[in-house]
C-alpha angles and dihedrals in degrees: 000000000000131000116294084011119130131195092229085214089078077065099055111082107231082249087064094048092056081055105054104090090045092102083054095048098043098044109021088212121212089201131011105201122193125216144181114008093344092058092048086056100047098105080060098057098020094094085047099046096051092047095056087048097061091070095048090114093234107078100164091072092044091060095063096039107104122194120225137175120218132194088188093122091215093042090122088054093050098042083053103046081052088053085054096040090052098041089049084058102059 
C-alpha cells in the first residue's frame, strides 16, 4: 500500500468481522443493489468486496448474487417495501 494509504479492514473490529455475512445468512439475497454515495464508490471497495465474499462458507448462493449499482435516489425504500411484500406472501 502506498503512503497515507489504509487497508479499511484495520477499521473493521474482529466482531464486526464475524458480522459481516449476517445480511447473507439471514436473507439469502438474490441481488444486493448500492445506492447514493456508496454506490458512487463502489469501483474503490468492489475488489475488496468480492474478495471477502469468496470466504462466506455457503458458495452455492454466492454464484447467483449479483451486485448492482443504482442511481435510482429511493432505491433503499424500495428494496425494503419488497422485503415486506415478500416476506407478507409467504
Amino acid at each position: 500500500m502506498g503512503r497515507g494509504k489504509i487497508d479499511a479492514r484495520t477499521l473493521i473490529s474482529p466482531a464486526q468481522q464475524k458480522k459481516e455475512f449476517l445480511i447473507l445468512l439471514a436473507v439469502d439475497p438474490e441481488a444486493i443493489i448500492l445506492g447514493g454515495s456508496v454506490s458512487r464508490a463502489f469501483s474503490l471497495f468492489e475488489k475488496g468486496m468480492r474478495e471477502r465474499m469468496r470466504s462466506f462458507p455457503y458458495h452455492k448462493s454466492l454464484e447467483r448474487i449479483v451486485i448492482e449499482i443504482s442511481d435510482q435516489p429511493e432505491i433503499a425504500i424500495l428494496g425494503a417495501a419488497a422485503l415486506y411484500y415478500d416476506a407478507r406472501q409467504g
